[in-house]
Structure formats: C-alpha cells, structure tokens
C-alpha positions in Angstrom: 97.5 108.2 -75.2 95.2 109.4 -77.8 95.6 112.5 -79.9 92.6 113.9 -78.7 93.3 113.2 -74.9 96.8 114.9 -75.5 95.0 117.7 -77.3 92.6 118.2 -74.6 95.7 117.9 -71.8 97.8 120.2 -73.7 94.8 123.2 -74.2 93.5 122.5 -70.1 97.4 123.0 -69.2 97.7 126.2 -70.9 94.3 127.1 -70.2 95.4 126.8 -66.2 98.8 128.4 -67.0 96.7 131.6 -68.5 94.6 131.7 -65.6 97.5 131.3 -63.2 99.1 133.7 -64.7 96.3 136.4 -65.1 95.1 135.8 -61.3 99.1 136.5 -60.4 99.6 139.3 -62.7 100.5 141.7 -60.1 104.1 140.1 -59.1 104.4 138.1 -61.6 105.8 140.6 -64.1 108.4 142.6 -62.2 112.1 142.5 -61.8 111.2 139.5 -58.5 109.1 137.6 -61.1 107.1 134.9 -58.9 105.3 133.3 -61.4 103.3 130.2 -59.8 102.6 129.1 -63.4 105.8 127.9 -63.6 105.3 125.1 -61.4 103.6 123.6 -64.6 106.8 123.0 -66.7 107.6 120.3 -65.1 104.5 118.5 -66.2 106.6 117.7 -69.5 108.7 115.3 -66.9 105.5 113.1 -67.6 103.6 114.6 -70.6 106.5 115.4 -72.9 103.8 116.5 -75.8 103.2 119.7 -73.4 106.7 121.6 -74.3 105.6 123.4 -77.1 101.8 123.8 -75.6 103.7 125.0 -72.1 105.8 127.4 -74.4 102.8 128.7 -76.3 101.3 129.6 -72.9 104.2 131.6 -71.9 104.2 133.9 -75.1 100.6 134.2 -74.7 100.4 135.3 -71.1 103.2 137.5 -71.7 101.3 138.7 -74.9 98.1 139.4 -72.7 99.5 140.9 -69.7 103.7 141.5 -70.0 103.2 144.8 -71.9 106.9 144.5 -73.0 106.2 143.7 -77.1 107.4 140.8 -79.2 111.0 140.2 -77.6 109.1 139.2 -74.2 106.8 137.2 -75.8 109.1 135.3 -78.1 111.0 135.5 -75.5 108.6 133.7 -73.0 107.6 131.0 -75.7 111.9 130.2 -76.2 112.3 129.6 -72.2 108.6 128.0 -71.6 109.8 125.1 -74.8 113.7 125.4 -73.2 112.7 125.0 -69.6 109.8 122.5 -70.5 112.3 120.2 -72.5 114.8 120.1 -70.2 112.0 118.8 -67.7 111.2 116.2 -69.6 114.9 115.1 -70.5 115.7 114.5 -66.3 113.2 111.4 -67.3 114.4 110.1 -70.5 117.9 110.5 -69.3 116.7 108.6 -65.7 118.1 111.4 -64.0 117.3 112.2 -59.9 114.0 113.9 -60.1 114.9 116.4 -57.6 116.6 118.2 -60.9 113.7 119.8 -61.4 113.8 122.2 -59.0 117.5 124.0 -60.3 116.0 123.6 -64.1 112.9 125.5 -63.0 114.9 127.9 -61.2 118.2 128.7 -62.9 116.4 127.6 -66.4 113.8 130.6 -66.3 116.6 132.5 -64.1 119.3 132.7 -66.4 117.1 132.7 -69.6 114.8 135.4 -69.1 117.1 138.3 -67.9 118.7 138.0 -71.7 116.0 140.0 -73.0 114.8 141.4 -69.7 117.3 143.4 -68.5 117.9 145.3 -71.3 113.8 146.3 -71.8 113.4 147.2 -68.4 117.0 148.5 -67.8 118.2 146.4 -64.8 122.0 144.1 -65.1 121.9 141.3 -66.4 123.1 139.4 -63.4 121.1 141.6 -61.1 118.0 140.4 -62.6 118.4 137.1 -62.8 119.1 136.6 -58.8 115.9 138.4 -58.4 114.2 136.1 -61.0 115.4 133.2 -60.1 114.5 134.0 -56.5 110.8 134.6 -57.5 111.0 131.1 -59.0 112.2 128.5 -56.1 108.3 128.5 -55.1 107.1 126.9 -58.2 109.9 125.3 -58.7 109.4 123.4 -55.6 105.8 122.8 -56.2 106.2 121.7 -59.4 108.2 119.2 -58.3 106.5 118.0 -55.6 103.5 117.5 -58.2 105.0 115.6 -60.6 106.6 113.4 -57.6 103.0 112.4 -56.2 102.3 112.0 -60.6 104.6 109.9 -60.5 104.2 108.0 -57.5 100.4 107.2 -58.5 101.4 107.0 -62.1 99.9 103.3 -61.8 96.1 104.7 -60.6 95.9 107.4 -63.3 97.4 105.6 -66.1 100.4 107.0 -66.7 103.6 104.9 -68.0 106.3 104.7 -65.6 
C-alpha cells in the first residue's frame, strides 16, 4: 500500500473516530465510558500503520471534548497506541481473533482508570469495572468488523 493511501486511511479513521466520538459525547466521558469509537482499534489487526493515528485520535477527542487537561489527553493518546498495538500483535503473533474483544475491553479498562480515578475521584478498581463495562459494545463490534475485513480481505485487497 502506498503512502498516500495509508495517509488518506489513517486521517479518514481518525476523522470517523472524532466524529464518533463528538456525536457520543454525552456517555462517552463519564465514570461508564461507552465509547463506540473504540470499536476502531481493532482496525490496526489489519492496518497496523493506524496505531499511532488511532492514538492521536484519542488525545484529540479527549482534548476537544474530555475537559480533564493534559493527563487525559496524554493519557488517551498512551491507551489508543497501547490498545491499538496490541490489536495488531493478535495477527502477527497468529493468535485466535476473538482476542480482540478482552484487549478492547480490559486494555482501555485497566488502562484508563490510572489517571482517571484520581481526576474524577472514583477507586481505581471501581472505575475500571464501570469502564470496562461501557467497552464490551465496541469491543464486540470491532471485532466483528475486522472478522468480515478479514473474511473479504481477498475483494478489497487486503493481504491475508
């Protein structure tokens, strides 16, 4: 793939995570985060140049609409790139795709409360049952999109 198609994949990803994220801002930024943007990490399974853009994308949103300051958007960007990566190593390591779903969950579950809790005053381990609650949606859709990805990788020219 080109670096201009990866350019154009990467800024239409974190243009929809944006727009996901602003459309959802009303519970997606409280102690039961449901964020249905989420359900793009796994895209890295099959685009691993999207980790950093899908990290970016966090910050940003949580820049433009978290309220919470820097820790909560360097914060964002960290799990986005940690979450994202570890999508994308289920494939280089061959693992069972249906991995996805506990790295989306427990990945943003465990991560975020570190520097959540202790802004919005909640225990740590409190917070990240709600959180990772919020994310078992997207963590399923995200991996049932990269499953039909990956079943049509042949018809959209993706390498298997």
């Amino acid at each position: 793939m080109s670096k201009t198609k990866k350019i154009c994949i990467s800024g239409m990803v974190m243009a929809m995570y944006i727009a996901i994220m602003f459309t959802t801002q009303h519970f997606a930024f409280h102690a039961v985060q449901i964020r249905i943007a989420t359900a793009l990490y796994p895209l890295s399974y099959v685009f691993p140049f999207l980790i950093l853009p899908i990290g970016l994308a966090n910050g940003l949103s949580n820049f433009l609409m978290g309220g919470l300051g820097a820790p909560d958007v360097i914060g964002g960007f960290i799990a986005g790139i940690i979450v994202s990566g570890a999508a994308y190593l289920v494939r280089r390591f061959k693992l069972p795709m249906f991995l996805l779903i506990p790295i989306v969950v427990f990945g943003s579950g465990l991560i975020v409360p570190i520097w959540l809790a202790p802004l919005i005053g909640w225990p740590y381990f409190a917070l990240a049952i709600n959180i990772s609650l919020g994310q078992i949606p997207s963590a399923i859709t995200g991996y049932l999109l990269i499953k039909a990805l990956d079943q049509h990788a042949d018809k959209i020219g993706l390498d298997k």
